[in-house]
C-alpha positions in Angstrom: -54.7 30.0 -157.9 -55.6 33.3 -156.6 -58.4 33.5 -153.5 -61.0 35.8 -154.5 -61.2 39.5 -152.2 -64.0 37.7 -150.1 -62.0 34.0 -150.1 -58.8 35.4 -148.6 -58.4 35.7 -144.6 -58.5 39.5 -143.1 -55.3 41.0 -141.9 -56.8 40.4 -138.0 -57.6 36.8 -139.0 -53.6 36.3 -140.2 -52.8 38.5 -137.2 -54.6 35.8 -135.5 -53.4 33.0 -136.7 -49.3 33.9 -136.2 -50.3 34.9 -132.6 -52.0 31.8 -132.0 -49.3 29.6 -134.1 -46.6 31.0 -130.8 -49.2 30.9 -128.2 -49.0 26.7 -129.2 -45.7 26.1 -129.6 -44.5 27.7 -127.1 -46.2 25.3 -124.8 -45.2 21.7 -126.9 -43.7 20.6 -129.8 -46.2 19.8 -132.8 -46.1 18.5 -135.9 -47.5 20.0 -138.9 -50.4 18.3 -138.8 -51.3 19.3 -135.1 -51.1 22.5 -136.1 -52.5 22.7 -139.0 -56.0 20.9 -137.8 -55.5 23.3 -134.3 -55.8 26.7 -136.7 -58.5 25.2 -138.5 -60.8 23.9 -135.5 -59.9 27.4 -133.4 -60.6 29.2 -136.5 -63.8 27.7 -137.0 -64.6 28.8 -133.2 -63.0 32.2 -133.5 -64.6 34.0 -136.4 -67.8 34.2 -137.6 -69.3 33.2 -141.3 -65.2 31.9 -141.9 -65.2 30.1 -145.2 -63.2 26.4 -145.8 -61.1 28.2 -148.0 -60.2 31.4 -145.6 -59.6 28.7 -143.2 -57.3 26.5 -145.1 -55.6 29.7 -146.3 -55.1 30.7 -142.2 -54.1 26.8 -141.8 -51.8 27.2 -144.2 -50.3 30.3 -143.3 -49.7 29.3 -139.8 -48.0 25.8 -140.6 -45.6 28.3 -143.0 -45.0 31.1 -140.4 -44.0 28.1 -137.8 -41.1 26.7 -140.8 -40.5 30.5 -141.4 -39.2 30.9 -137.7 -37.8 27.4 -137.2 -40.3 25.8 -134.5 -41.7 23.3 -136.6 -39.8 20.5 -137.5 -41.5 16.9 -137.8 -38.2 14.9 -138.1 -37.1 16.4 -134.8 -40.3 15.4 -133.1 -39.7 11.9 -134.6 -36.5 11.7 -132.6 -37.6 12.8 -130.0 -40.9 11.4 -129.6 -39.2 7.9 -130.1 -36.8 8.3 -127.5 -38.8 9.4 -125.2 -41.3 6.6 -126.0 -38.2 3.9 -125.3 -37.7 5.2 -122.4 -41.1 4.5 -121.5 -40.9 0.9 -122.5 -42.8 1.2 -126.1 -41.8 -1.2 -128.5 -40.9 -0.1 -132.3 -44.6 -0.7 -133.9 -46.4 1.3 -131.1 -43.5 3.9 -131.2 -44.6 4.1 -135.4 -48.5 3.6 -134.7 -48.2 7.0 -132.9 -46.1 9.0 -134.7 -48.2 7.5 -138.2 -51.0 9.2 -135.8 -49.8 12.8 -135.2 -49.2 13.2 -139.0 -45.6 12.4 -139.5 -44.9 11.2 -142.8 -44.1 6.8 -143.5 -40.0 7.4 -144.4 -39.9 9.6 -141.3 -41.4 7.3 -139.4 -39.5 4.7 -140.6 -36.2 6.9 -140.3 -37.1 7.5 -136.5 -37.9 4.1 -135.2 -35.1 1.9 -137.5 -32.3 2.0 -134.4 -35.0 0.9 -131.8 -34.3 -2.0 -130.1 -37.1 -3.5 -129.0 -36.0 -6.2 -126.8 -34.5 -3.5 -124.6 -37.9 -1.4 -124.7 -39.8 -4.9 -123.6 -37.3 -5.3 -120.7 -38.3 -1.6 -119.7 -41.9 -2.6 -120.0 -41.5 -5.3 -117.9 -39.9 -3.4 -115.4 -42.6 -0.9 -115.3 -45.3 -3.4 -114.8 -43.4 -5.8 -112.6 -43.8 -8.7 -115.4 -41.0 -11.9 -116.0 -37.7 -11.2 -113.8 -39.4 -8.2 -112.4 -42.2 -10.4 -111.0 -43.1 -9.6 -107.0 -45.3 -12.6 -107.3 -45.8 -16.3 -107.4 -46.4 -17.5 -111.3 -49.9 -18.8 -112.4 -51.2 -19.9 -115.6 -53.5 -16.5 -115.5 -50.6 -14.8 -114.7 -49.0 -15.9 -116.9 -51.4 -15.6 -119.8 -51.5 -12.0 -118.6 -48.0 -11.0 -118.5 -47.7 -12.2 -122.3 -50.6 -10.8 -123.5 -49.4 -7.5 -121.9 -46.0 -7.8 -123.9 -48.6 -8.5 -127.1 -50.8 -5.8 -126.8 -48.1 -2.9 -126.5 -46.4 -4.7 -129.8 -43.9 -6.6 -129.0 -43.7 -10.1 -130.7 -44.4 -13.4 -128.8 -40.7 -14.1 -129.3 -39.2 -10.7 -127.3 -42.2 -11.1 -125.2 -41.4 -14.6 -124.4 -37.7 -13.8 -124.2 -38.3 -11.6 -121.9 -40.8 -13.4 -119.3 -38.0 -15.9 -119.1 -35.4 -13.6 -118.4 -33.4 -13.6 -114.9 -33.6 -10.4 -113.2 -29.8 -9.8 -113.0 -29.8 -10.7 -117.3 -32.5 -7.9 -117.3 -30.7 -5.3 -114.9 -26.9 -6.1 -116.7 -29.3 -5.9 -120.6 -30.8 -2.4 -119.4 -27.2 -1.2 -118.1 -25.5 -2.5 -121.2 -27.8 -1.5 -124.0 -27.6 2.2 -124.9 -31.4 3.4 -125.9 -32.1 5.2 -129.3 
Protein backbone atom coordinates (compact mmCIF):
# COMPACT_ATOMS: atom_id res chain seq x y z
CA UNK A 1 0.00 0.00 0.00
CA UNK A 2 1.19 3.29 -0.98
CA UNK A 3 1.43 6.16 2.07
CA UNK A 4 -0.32 9.20 0.93
CA UNK A 5 2.14 12.66 0.15
CA UNK A 6 1.20 13.80 3.73
CA UNK A 7 1.40 9.89 5.38
CA UNK A 8 4.99 9.39 4.28
CA UNK A 9 8.03 10.64 6.61
CA UNK A 10 10.06 13.92 5.15
CA UNK A 11 13.57 13.30 3.81
CA UNK A 12 14.92 15.09 7.35
CA UNK A 13 12.72 12.78 9.31
CA UNK A 14 14.41 9.46 7.32
CA UNK A 15 17.69 11.52 7.57
CA UNK A 16 16.73 11.34 11.16
CA UNK A 17 15.93 8.20 11.74
CA UNK A 18 19.36 6.37 9.86
CA UNK A 19 21.38 8.94 12.07
CA UNK A 20 19.72 7.98 15.04
CA UNK A 21 19.54 4.07 14.04
CA UNK A 22 23.94 4.44 14.38
CA UNK A 23 23.95 6.82 17.10
CA UNK A 24 22.10 3.43 19.03
CA UNK A 25 23.92 0.78 17.91
CA UNK A 26 26.89 2.05 18.13
CA UNK A 27 26.55 2.08 21.88
CA UNK A 28 24.73 -1.73 22.36
CA UNK A 29 23.52 -4.48 20.58
CA UNK A 30 19.62 -4.38 20.07
CA UNK A 31 17.18 -6.42 18.77
CA UNK A 32 14.66 -5.43 16.30
CA UNK A 33 12.28 -4.78 18.57
CA UNK A 34 14.46 -2.25 20.76
CA UNK A 35 14.83 -0.45 18.00
CA UNK A 36 11.99 -0.37 16.48
CA UNK A 37 9.91 0.87 19.76
CA UNK A 38 13.24 3.39 20.31
CA UNK A 39 12.48 5.18 16.65
CA UNK A 40 8.96 5.31 17.43
CA UNK A 41 9.06 6.78 21.19
CA UNK A 42 12.11 9.40 19.90
CA UNK A 43 10.12 10.12 16.97
CA UNK A 44 7.15 10.88 18.85
CA UNK A 45 9.38 13.38 20.98
CA UNK A 46 11.37 14.67 17.97
CA UNK A 47 8.83 15.97 15.45
CA UNK A 48 5.87 17.81 15.76
CA UNK A 49 2.14 16.81 14.48
CA UNK A 50 4.05 13.10 13.39
CA UNK A 51 1.38 10.78 12.36
CA UNK A 52 1.20 6.75 13.56
CA UNK A 53 1.71 5.93 10.11
CA UNK A 54 4.88 8.36 9.34
CA UNK A 55 6.15 6.88 12.52
CA UNK A 56 5.78 3.36 11.75
CA UNK A 57 7.06 4.11 8.30
CA UNK A 58 10.42 5.81 10.12
CA UNK A 59 10.29 2.60 12.53
CA UNK A 60 10.25 0.65 9.85
CA UNK A 61 12.78 2.17 7.88
CA UNK A 62 15.29 2.22 10.57
CA UNK A 63 14.92 -1.57 11.62
CA UNK A 64 15.60 -2.09 7.58
CA UNK A 65 18.67 0.33 7.29
CA UNK A 66 20.13 -1.56 10.55
CA UNK A 67 19.74 -5.32 8.40
CA UNK A 68 20.85 -3.22 5.34
CA UNK A 69 24.34 -2.59 7.00
CA UNK A 70 24.60 -5.68 9.07
CA UNK A 71 24.21 -4.44 12.80
CA UNK A 72 21.09 -5.93 13.55
CA UNK A 73 21.00 -9.47 14.08
CA UNK A 74 18.57 -11.00 16.83
CA UNK A 75 20.06 -14.62 16.67
CA UNK A 76 23.40 -13.21 17.44
CA UNK A 77 22.09 -11.33 20.45
CA UNK A 78 20.45 -14.67 21.48
CA UNK A 79 23.92 -16.13 21.76
CA UNK A 80 25.25 -13.85 23.09
CA UNK A 81 22.85 -12.64 25.57
CA UNK A 82 22.66 -16.32 26.86
CA UNK A 83 26.15 -16.72 27.36
CA UNK A 84 26.62 -13.94 29.01
CA UNK A 85 23.53 -14.55 31.17
CA UNK A 86 25.35 -18.22 32.25
CA UNK A 87 28.02 -16.69 33.16
CA UNK A 88 26.07 -14.77 35.49
CA UNK A 89 24.59 -17.71 37.04
CA UNK A 90 20.89 -17.50 35.19
CA UNK A 91 19.26 -20.55 34.73
CA UNK A 92 17.66 -21.56 31.18
CA UNK A 93 13.86 -20.19 31.87
CA UNK A 94 15.16 -16.83 33.16
CA UNK A 95 17.81 -16.84 30.27
CA UNK A 96 14.30 -17.31 27.79
CA UNK A 97 11.96 -15.01 30.04
CA UNK A 98 14.36 -12.22 29.01
CA UNK A 99 15.21 -12.75 25.69
CA UNK A 100 11.00 -13.62 25.15
CA UNK A 101 11.16 -9.85 26.70
CA UNK A 102 13.46 -7.87 24.27
CA UNK A 103 11.38 -9.20 21.33
CA UNK A 104 13.31 -12.19 20.11
CA UNK A 105 11.25 -14.56 18.47
CA UNK A 106 9.96 -18.40 20.50
CA UNK A 107 12.33 -20.86 17.96
CA UNK A 108 15.18 -18.31 18.59
CA UNK A 109 14.68 -18.40 21.88
CA UNK A 110 14.47 -21.85 22.05
CA UNK A 111 17.57 -22.23 19.57
CA UNK A 112 19.66 -20.05 22.00
CA UNK A 113 18.96 -21.54 25.40
CA UNK A 114 18.71 -25.51 24.19
CA UNK A 115 22.70 -26.18 25.20
CA UNK A 116 22.37 -24.44 28.61
CA UNK A 117 23.05 -26.38 31.42
CA UNK A 118 21.42 -25.37 34.13
CA UNK A 119 22.89 -27.25 36.89
CA UNK A 120 26.16 -25.55 36.11
CA UNK A 121 24.37 -21.91 35.89
CA UNK A 122 22.78 -22.85 39.61
CA UNK A 123 26.36 -23.81 40.91
CA UNK A 124 27.44 -20.22 39.48
CA UNK A 125 24.46 -18.80 41.34
CA UNK A 126 25.36 -20.24 44.35
CA UNK A 127 28.75 -19.08 44.13
CA UNK A 128 27.67 -15.52 43.68
CA UNK A 129 25.41 -15.44 46.62
CA UNK A 130 27.54 -17.68 48.93
CA UNK A 131 24.47 -20.36 49.10
CA UNK A 132 25.02 -24.60 49.63
CA UNK A 133 28.97 -25.47 49.40
CA UNK A 134 29.62 -21.84 49.05
CA UNK A 135 28.03 -21.17 52.45
CA UNK A 136 30.36 -18.71 54.97
CA UNK A 137 27.75 -19.53 57.55
CA UNK A 138 26.21 -21.87 59.98
CA UNK A 139 22.83 -23.61 58.40
CA UNK A 140 19.41 -22.71 59.85
CA UNK A 141 15.99 -23.71 58.97
CA UNK A 142 15.49 -19.81 57.65
CA UNK A 143 18.53 -20.23 56.04
CA UNK A 144 17.82 -22.66 54.63
CA UNK A 145 14.28 -21.92 53.40
CA UNK A 146 16.12 -18.95 51.93
CA UNK A 147 18.83 -20.39 50.08
CA UNK A 148 16.15 -22.69 48.19
CA UNK A 149 13.80 -20.21 47.63
CA UNK A 150 16.63 -18.12 46.08
CA UNK A 151 17.58 -21.11 43.63
CA UNK A 152 13.40 -21.04 42.96
CA UNK A 153 12.95 -17.68 42.23
CA UNK A 154 15.81 -17.24 39.58
CA UNK A 155 14.20 -20.59 37.90
CA UNK A 156 15.89 -23.26 38.73
CA UNK A 157 13.91 -26.42 39.71
CA UNK A 158 13.68 -27.70 43.35
CA UNK A 159 15.67 -30.72 42.06
CA UNK A 160 19.05 -28.54 40.62
CA UNK A 161 18.35 -26.31 43.49
CA UNK A 162 18.32 -28.96 45.95
CA UNK A 163 21.26 -30.69 44.17
CA UNK A 164 23.04 -27.96 44.52
CA UNK A 165 22.47 -26.86 48.38
CA UNK A 166 23.79 -30.32 49.01
CA UNK A 167 26.75 -30.10 46.99
CA UNK A 168 30.45 -30.20 48.60
CA UNK A 169 32.42 -27.30 47.79
CA UNK A 170 35.27 -29.14 46.08
CA UNK A 171 32.13 -31.23 43.76
CA UNK A 172 31.12 -27.48 42.97
CA UNK A 173 34.72 -26.09 42.22
CA UNK A 174 35.85 -29.58 40.15
CA UNK A 175 31.65 -29.19 38.34
CA UNK A 176 32.47 -25.36 37.43
CA UNK A 177 36.20 -26.41 36.16
CA UNK A 178 34.84 -29.36 34.23
CA UNK A 179 31.72 -28.09 32.68
CA UNK A 180 32.34 -25.92 29.64
CA UNK A 181 29.40 -23.00 29.56
CA UNK A 182 27.22 -22.42 26.43
Amino acid sequence: MALFMDEAPTSRMLSWARNSTIYRLERRMMTEKQLFDAISKKAKQKFEDIGDVQIKALADFAVKFAYELKVLDDVAYAEISTRSAVRSGKSKKAIAFKLAAKGIDGETVVAAVEEVDDLHSAVIFARKRGFGPFRRGDLDEKRKAKELSAFARNGFSFAIGKRVFDMEREDAEDLLQSTSAV
